[in-house]
MIZA-147597 format. One record per residue (C-alpha): x negated, y, z negated; residue in one letter; residue number from 1. Coordinates in steps of 0.1 Angstrom, whole numbers, m for minus. Example, Ala and Ser with C-alpha at 12.3 -4.5 7.8 and 13.67 -1.06 7.14 Angstrom:
# residues 2
<<m123, m45, m78>, 'A', 1>
<<m137, m11, m71>, 'S', 2>
END
This chain:
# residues 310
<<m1376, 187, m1819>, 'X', 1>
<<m1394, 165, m1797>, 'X', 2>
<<m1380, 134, m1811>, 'X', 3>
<<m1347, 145, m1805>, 'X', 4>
<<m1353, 157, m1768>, 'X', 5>
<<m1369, 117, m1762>, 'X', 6>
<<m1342, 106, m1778>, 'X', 7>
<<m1314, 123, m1761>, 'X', 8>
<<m1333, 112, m1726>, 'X', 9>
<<m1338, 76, m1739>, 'X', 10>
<<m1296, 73, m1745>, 'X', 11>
<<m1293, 88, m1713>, 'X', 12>
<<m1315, 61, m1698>, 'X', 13>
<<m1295, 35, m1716>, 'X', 14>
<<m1259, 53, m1703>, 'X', 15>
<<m1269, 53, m1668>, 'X', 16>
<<m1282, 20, m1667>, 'X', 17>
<<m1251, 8, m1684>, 'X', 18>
<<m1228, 22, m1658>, 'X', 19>
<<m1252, 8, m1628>, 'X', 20>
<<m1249, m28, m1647>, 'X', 21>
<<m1210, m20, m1649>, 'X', 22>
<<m1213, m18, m1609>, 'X', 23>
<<m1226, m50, m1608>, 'X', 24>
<<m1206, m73, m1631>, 'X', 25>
<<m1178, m56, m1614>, 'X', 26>
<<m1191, m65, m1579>, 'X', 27>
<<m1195, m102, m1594>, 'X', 28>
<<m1160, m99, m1607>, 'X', 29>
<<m1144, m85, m1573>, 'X', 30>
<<m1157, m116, m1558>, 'X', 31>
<<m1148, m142, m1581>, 'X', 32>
<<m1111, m124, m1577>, 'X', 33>
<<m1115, m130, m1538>, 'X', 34>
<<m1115, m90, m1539>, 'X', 35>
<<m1080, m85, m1548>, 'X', 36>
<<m1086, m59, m1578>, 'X', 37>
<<m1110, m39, m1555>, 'X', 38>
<<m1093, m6, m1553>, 'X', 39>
<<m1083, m10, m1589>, 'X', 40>
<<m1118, m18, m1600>, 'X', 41>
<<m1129, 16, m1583>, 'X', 42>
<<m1100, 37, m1600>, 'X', 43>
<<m1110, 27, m1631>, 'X', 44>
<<m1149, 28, m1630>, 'X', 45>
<<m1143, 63, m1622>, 'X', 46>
<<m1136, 70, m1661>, 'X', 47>
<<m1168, 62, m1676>, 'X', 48>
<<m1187, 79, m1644>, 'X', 49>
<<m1170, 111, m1657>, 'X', 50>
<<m1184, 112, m1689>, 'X', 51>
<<m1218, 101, m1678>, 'X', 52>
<<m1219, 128, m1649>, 'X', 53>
<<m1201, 158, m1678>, 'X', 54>
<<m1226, 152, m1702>, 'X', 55>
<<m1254, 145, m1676>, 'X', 56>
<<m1277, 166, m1651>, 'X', 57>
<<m1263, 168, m1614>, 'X', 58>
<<m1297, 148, m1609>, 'X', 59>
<<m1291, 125, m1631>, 'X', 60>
<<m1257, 115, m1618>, 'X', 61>
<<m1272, 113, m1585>, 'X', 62>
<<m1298, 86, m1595>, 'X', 63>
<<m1272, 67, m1616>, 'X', 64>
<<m1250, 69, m1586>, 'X', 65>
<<m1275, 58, m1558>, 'X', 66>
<<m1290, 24, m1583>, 'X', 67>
<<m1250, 15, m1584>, 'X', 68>
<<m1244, 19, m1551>, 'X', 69>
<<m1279, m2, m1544>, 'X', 70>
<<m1271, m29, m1569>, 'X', 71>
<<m1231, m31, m1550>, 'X', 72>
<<m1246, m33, m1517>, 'X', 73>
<<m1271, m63, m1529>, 'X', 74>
<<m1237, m86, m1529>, 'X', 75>
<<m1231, m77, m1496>, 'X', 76>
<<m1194, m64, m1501>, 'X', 77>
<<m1190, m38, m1473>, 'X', 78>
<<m1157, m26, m1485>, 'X', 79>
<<m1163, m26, m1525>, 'X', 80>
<<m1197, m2, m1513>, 'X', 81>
<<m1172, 22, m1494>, 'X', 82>
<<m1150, 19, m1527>, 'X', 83>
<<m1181, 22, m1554>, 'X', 84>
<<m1194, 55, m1533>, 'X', 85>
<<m1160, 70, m1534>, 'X', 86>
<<m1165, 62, m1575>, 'X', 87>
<<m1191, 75, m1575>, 'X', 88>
<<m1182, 104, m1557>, 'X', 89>
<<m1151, 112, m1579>, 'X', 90>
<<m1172, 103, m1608>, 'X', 91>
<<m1198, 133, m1601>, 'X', 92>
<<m1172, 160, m1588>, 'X', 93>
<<m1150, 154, m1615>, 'X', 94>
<<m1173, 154, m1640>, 'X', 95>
<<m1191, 185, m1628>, 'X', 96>
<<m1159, 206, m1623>, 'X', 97>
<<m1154, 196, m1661>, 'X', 98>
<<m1190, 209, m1669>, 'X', 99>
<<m1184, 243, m1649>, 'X', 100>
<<m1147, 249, m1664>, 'X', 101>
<<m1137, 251, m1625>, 'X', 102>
<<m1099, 250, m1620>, 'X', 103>
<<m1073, 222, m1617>, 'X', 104>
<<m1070, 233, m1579>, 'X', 105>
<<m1110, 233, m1572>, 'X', 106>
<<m1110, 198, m1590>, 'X', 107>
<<m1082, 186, m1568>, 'X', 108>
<<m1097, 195, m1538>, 'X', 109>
<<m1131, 188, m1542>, 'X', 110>
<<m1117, 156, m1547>, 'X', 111>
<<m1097, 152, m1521>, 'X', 112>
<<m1128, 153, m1495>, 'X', 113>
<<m1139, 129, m1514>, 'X', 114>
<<m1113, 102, m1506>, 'X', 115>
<<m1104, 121, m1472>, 'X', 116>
<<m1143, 110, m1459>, 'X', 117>
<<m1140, 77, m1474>, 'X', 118>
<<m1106, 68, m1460>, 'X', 119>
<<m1119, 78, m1426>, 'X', 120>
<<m1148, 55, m1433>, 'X', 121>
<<m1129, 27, m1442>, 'X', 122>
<<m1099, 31, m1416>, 'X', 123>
<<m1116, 48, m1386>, 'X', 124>
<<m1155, 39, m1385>, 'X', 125>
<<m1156, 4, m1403>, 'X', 126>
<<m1120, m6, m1394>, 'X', 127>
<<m1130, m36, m1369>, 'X', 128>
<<m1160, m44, m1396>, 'X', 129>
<<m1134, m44, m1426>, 'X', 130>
<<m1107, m62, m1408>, 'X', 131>
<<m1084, m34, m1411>, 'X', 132>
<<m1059, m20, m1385>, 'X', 133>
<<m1042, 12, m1397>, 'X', 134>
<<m1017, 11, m1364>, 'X', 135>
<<m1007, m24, m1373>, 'X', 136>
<<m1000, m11, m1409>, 'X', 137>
<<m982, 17, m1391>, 'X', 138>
<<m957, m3, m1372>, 'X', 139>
<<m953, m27, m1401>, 'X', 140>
<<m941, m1, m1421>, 'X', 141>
<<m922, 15, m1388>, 'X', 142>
<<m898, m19, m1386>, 'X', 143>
<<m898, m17, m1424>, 'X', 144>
<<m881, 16, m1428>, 'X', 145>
<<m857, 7, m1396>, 'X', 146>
<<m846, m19, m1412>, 'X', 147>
<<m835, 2, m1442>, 'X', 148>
<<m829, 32, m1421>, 'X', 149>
<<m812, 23, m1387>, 'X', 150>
<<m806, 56, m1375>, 'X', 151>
<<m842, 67, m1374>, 'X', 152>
<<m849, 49, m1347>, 'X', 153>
<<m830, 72, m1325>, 'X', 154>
<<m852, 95, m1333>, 'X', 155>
<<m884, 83, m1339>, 'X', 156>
<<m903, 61, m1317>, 'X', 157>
<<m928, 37, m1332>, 'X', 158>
<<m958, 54, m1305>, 'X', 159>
<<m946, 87, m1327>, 'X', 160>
<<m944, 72, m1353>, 'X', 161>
<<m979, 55, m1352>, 'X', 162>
<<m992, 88, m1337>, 'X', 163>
<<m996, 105, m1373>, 'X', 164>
<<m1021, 83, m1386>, 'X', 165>
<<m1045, 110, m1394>, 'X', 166>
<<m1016, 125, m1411>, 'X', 167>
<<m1011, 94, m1434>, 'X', 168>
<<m1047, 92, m1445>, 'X', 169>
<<m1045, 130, m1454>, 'X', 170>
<<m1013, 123, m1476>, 'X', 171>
<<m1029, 94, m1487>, 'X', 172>
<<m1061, 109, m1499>, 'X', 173>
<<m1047, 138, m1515>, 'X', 174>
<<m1023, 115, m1534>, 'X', 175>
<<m1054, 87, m1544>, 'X', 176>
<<m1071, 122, m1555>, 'X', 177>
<<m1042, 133, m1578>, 'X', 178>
<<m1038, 93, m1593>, 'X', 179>
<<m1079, 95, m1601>, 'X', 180>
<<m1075, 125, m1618>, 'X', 181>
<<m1047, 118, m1641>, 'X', 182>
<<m1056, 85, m1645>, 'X', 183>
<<m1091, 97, m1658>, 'X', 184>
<<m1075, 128, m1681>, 'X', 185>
<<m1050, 102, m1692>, 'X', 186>
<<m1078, 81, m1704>, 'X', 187>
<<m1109, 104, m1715>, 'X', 188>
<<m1079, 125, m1740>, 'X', 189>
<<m1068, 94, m1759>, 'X', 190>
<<m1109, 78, m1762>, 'X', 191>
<<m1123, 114, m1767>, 'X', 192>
<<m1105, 136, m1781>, 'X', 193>
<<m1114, 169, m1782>, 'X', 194>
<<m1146, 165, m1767>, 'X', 195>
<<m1137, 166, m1730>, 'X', 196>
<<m1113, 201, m1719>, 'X', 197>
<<m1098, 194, m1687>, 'X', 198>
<<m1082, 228, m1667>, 'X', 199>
<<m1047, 221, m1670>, 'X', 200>
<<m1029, 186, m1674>, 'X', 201>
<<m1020, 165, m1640>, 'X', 202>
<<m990, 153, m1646>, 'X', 203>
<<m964, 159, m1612>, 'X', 204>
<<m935, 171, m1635>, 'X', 205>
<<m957, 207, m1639>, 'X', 206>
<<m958, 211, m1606>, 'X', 207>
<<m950, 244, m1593>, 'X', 208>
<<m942, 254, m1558>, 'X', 209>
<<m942, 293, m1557>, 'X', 210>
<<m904, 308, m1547>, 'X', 211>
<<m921, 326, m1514>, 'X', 212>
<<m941, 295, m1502>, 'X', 213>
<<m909, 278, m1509>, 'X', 214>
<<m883, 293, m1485>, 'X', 215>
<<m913, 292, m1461>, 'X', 216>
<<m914, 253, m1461>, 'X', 217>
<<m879, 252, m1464>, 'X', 218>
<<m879, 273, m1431>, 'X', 219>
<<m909, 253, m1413>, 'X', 220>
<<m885, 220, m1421>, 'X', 221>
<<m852, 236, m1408>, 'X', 222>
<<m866, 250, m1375>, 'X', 223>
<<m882, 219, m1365>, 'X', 224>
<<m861, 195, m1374>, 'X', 225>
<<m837, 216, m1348>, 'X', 226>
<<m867, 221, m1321>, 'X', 227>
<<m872, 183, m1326>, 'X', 228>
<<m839, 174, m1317>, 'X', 229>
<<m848, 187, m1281>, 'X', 230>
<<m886, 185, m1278>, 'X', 231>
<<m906, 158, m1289>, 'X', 232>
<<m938, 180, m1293>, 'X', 233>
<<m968, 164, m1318>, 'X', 234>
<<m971, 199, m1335>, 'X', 235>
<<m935, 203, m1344>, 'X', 236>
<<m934, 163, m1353>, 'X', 237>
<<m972, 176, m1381>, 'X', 238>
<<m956, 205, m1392>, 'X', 239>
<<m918, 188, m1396>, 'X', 240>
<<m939, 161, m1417>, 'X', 241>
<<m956, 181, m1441>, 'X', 242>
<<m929, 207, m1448>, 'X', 243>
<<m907, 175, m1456>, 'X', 244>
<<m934, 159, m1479>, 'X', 245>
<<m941, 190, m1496>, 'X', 246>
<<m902, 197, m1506>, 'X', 247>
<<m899, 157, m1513>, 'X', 248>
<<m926, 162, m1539>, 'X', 249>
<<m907, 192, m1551>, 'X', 250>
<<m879, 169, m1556>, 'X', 251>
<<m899, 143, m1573>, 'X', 252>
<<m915, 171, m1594>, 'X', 253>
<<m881, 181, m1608>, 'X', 254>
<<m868, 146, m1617>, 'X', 255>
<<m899, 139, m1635>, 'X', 256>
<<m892, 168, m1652>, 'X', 257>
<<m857, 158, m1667>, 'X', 258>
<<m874, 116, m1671>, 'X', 259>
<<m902, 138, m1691>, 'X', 260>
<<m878, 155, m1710>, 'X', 261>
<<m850, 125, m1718>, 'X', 262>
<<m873, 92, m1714>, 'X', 263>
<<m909, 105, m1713>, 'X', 264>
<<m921, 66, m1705>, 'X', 265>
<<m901, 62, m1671>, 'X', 266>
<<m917, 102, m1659>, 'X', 267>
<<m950, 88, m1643>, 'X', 268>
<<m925, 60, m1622>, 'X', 269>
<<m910, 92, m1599>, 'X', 270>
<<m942, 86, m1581>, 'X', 271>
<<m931, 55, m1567>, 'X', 272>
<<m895, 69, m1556>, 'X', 273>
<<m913, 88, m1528>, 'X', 274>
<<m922, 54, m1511>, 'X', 275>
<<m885, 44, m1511>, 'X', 276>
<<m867, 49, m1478>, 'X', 277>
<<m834, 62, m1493>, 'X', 278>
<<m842, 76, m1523>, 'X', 279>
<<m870, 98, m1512>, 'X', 280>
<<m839, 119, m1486>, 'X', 281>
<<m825, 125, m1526>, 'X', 282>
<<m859, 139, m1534>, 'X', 283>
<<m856, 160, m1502>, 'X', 284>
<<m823, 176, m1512>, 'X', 285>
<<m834, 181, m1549>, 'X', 286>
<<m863, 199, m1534>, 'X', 287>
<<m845, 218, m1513>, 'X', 288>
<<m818, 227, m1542>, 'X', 289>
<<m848, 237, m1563>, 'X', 290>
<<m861, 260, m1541>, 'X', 291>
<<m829, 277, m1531>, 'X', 292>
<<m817, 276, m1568>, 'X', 293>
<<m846, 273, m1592>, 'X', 294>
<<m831, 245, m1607>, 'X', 295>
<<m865, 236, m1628>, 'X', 296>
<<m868, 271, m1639>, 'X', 297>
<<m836, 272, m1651>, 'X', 298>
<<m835, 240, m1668>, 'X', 299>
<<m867, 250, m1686>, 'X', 300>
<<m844, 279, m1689>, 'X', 301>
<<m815, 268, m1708>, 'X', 302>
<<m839, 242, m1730>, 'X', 303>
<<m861, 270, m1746>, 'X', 304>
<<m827, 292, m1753>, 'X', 305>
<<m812, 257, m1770>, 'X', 306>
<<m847, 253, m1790>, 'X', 307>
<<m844, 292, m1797>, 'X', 308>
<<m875, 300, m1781>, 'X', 309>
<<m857, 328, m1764>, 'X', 310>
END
């Protein structure tokens, strides 16, 4: 019995010490690449961090986490540090919402503060440090969708525009949340199979929005895009926002659906419509269609009564 216990501590040893030399080669790497793969790097760490930290002590995965994050900061790479700590951060709360069988929702958004006080780090505290400027990003990407989309500046200004940078980093951390968690189911289900249970799978063509909450974002949307046409009021221009992300991923949620169902390798690309100036108003009135009609419903519908499941 004892053997086994020193044995089972001596692998762990070896596992963690792995993942911290993983860190490093990887911080050697991100340099020799003149950091490019940075981001990338840090997605992908975040898989073999999971399976330490499910089949580890919440100690254990702290220590492992903290020698990483020492060895990273040795090379002197502010921005790979920020970028290993948020690994290291998905790493643990994934892996312990695994180890407590919490729920899809308490993994998403346990994750999501963990990319939300990261991206604040990196765009807000260390910006002049890092080099970064997320209001020149902003007004790049203003003049970018003018350019496709003419008419919107009639209706948005760029100092509006630029105005819902803490906005942007929330979308942006809850969708970096959502990537790291499929990307790490994705992986851990084809290398261990049956080992790891995850709550319910990730992918964006599941995605439910209740029929109440629904007509209430489709309201939110409707009222002020018409106060908006007479008041330029921040509120109105947050609420307006989110309502019109939340039915755009609706809409992307329902043609991932049908890509799932007829061509189940393009399903995952619907992500990227959302980024696309005029495609993503099509994944606004999808949504909107879907949560007037219940088109997804009804498609899942009609496809169990054809495989006679009804």
């Amino acid at each position: 019995m004892k053997t086994n216990k020193l044995s089972m501590k001596t692998n762990k040893l070896v596992q963690g010490a792995m993942i911290a030399a993983m860190f490093g080669v990887m911080s050697i790497l991100n340099t020799m690449s003149g950091t490019m793969f940075d981001t990338l790097i840090g997605y992908f760490m975040v898989v073999p961090f999971v399976y330490y930290s499910y089949h580890s002590r919440l100690r254990e995965s702290l220590i492992v986490a903290l020698v990483s994050l020492f060895i990273v900061f040795l090379q002197g790479q502010l921005m790979f540090s920020l970028i290993a700590l948020e690994t290291c951060g998905f790493g643990i709360v994934i892996g312990e919402c695994l180890k407590r069988k919490k729920s899809g929702g308490v993994m998403l958004f346990s994750s999501f503060i963990v990319s939300f006080i990261i991206n604040i780090l990196i765009y807000e505290v260390f910006a002049g440090v890092l080099g970064i400027s997320m209001h020149r990003e902003m007004v790049e990407m203003y003049d970018m969708i003018v350019k496709q989309v003419p008419t919107m500046k009639q209706r948005l200004s760029v100092t509006t525009f630029t105005s819902l940078i803490p906005l942007a980093i929330l979308f942006m951390s809850v969708l970096e949340s959502y990537v790291v968690i499929l990307l790490t189911q994705v992986v851990l289900m084809r290398v261990v199979k049956n080992k790891i249970q995850f709550p319910a799978f990730f992918h964006i063509a599941y995605f439910k929005l209740n029929r109440v909450v629904g007509y209430i974002v489709l309201v939110v949307y409707l009222v002020c895009q018409a106060l908006l046409a007479r008041y330029n009021n921040i509120v109105l221009r947050y609420l307006d926002v989110i309502a019109m992300v939340i039915i755009m991923v609706d809409g992307m949620s329902v043609v991932s659906f049908y890509l799932l169902e007829h061509h189940p390798k393009l399903a995952g690309a619907s992500i990227i419509l959302l980024f696309i100036p005029p495609i993503n108003m099509a994944l606004l009135l999808v949504g909107i269609i879907d949560i007037i009609s219940d088109l997804k419903a009804k498609i899942m519908y009609n496809r169990k009564v054809k495989e006679g499941g009804m």
